[in-house]
Backbone bond lengths (Angstrom), bond angles and torsions (degrees), N, CA, C in turn:
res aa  C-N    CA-C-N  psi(-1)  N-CA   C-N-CA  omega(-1)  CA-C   N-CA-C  phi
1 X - - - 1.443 - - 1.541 110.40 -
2 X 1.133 116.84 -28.54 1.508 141.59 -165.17 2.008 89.69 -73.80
3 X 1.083 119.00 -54.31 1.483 124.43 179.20 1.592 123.40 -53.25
4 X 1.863 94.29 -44.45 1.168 113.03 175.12 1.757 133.80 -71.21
5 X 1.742 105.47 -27.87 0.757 112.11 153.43 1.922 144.85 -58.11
6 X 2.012 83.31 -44.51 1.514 79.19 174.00 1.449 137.58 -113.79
7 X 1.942 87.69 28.33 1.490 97.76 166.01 1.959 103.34 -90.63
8 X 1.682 104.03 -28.40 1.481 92.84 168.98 1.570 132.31 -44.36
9 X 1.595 101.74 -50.49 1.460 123.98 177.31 1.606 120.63 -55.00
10 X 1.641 100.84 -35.48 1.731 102.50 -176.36 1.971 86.17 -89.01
11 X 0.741 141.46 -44.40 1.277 127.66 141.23 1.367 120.90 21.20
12 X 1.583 94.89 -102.53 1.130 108.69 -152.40 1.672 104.26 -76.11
13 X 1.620 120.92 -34.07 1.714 137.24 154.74 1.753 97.12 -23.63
14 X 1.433 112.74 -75.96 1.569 94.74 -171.28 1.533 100.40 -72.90
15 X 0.927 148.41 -109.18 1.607 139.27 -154.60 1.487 98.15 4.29
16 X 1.265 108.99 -61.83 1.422 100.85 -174.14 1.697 121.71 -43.22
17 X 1.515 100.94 -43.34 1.531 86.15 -173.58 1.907 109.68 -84.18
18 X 1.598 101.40 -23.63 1.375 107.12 -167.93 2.088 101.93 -61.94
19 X 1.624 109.63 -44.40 1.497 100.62 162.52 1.169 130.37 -50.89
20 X 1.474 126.70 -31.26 1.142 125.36 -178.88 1.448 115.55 -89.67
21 X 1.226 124.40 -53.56 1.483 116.82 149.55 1.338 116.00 -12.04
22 X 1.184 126.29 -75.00 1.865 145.20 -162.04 1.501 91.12 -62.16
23 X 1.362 117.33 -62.77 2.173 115.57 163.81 1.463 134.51 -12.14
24 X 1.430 78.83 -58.55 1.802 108.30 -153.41 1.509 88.33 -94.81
25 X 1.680 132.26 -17.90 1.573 111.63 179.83 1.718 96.28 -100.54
26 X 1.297 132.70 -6.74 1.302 151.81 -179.37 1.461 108.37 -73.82
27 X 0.943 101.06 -102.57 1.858 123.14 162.09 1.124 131.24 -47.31
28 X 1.951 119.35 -32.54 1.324 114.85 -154.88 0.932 131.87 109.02
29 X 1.952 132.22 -58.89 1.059 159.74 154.01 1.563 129.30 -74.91
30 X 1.568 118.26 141.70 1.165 100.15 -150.71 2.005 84.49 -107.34
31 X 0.682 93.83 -14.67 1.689 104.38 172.15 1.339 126.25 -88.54
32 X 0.958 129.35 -2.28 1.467 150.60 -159.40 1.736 103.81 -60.16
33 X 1.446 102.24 121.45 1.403 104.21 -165.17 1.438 129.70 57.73
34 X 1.727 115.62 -5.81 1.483 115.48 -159.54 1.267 112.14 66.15
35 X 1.293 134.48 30.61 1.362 115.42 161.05 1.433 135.84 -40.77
36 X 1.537 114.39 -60.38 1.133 151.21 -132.97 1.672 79.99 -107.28
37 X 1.324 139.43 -27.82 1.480 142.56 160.92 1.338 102.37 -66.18
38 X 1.163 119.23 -61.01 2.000 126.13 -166.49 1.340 104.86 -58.69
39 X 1.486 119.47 -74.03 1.105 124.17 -153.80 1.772 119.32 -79.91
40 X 1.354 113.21 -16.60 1.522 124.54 153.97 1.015 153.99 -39.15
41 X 1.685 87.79 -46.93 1.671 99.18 169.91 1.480 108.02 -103.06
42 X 1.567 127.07 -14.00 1.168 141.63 170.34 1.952 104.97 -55.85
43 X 1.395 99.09 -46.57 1.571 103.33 -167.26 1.991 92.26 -81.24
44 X 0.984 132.77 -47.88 1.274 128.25 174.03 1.424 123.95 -51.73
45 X 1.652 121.46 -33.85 1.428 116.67 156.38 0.968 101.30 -79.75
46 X 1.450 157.72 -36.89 1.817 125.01 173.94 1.225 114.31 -44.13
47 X 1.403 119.18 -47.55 1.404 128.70 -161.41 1.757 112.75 -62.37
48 X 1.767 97.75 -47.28 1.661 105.58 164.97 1.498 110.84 -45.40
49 X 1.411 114.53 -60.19 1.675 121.62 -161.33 1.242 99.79 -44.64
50 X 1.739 116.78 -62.59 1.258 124.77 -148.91 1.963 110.08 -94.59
51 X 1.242 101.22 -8.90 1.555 86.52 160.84 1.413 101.15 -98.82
52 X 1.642 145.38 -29.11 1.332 124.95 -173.86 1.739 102.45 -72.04
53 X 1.459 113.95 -21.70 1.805 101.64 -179.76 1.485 98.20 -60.56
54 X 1.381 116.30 -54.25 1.622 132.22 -153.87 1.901 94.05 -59.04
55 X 1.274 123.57 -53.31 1.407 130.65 -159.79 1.927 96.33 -78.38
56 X 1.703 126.35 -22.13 1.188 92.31 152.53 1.387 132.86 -108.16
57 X 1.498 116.76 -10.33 1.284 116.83 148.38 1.643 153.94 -74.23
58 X 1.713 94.97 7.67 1.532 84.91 148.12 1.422 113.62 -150.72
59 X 1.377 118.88 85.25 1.177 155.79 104.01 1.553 119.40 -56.48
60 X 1.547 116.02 -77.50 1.448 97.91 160.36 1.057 153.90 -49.21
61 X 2.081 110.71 -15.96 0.812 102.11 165.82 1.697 125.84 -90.42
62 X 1.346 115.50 -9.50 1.096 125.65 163.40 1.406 140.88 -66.92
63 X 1.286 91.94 -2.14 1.425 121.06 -165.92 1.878 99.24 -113.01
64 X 1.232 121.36 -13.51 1.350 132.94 168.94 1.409 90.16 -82.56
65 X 1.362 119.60 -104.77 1.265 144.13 177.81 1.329 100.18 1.36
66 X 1.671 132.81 -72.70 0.870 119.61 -163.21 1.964 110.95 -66.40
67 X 1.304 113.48 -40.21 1.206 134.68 157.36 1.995 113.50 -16.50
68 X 1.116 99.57 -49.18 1.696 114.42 -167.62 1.607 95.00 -85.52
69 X 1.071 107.90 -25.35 1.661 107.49 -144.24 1.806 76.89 -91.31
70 X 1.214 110.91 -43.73 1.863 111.74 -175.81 1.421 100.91 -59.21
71 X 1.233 130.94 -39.82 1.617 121.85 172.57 1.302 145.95 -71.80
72 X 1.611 94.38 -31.10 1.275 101.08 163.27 1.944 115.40 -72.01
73 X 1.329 104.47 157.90 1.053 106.85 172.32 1.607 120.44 -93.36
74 X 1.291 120.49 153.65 1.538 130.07 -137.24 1.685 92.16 -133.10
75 X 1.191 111.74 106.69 1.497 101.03 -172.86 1.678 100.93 -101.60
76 X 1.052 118.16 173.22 1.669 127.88 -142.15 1.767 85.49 -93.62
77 X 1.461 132.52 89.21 1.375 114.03 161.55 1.593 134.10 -34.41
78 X 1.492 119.96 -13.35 1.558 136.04 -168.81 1.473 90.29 -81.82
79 X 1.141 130.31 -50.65 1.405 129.90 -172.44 1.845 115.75 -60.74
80 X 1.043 107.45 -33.39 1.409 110.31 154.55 1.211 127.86 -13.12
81 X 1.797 86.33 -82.90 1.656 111.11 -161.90 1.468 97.05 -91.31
82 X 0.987 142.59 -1.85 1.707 148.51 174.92 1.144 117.19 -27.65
83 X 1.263 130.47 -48.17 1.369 161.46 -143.49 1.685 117.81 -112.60
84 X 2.039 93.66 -34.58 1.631 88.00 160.49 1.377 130.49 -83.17
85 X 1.516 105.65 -17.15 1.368 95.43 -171.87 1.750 112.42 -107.42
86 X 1.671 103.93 35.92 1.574 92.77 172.75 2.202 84.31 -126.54
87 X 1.605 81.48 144.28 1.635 104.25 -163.96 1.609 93.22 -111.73
C-alpha cells in the first residue's frame, strides 16, 4: 500500500506542474482558475483507488487462473513438431 500510495502522490506532484505549465503557456498564468490545484489531486486519488482495487483484486484472480491452468491437462508441445523434423 506504502508503494501505492507514493506512486499516487508523485502522480499527482507532476500533473500538478505539467497542468500548470500547459496554463501558464495558454493563458499566461500558471494558476488560472486553479486548474492545476483541482484536477491534481483529483487525478492522484483515482490513481490510489484504482491501483489499490487492482493490487487486491488480482491476486485472486491469479490465484484462479493459475488454479485452472494446474487442472487442465498440458499436452507436451515437442510432440507436435516430432514428426517434422525426422527426414
Amino acid at each position: 500500500m506504502k508503494r501505492v500510495l507514493l506512486l499516487a502522490v508523485i502522480q499527482a506532484v507532476f500533473l500538478f506542474f505539467v497542468i500548470g505549465l500547459l496554463v501558464y503557456f495558454i493563458k499566461g498564468d500558471f494558476f488560472y482558475n486553479n486548474l492545476a490545484v483541482i484536477f491534481a489531486p483529483i487525478a492522484g486519488v483515482i490513481r490510489f483507488a484504482t491501483a489499490y482495487v487492482t493490487e487486491i483484486v488480482l491476486p485472486k484472480k491469479t490465484e484462479g487462473i493459475a488454479e485452472s491452468v494446474k487442472n487442465k491437462e498440458n499436452p507436451n508441445p515437442a510432440n507436435d513438431f516430432a514428426g517434422f523434423f525426422h527426414l
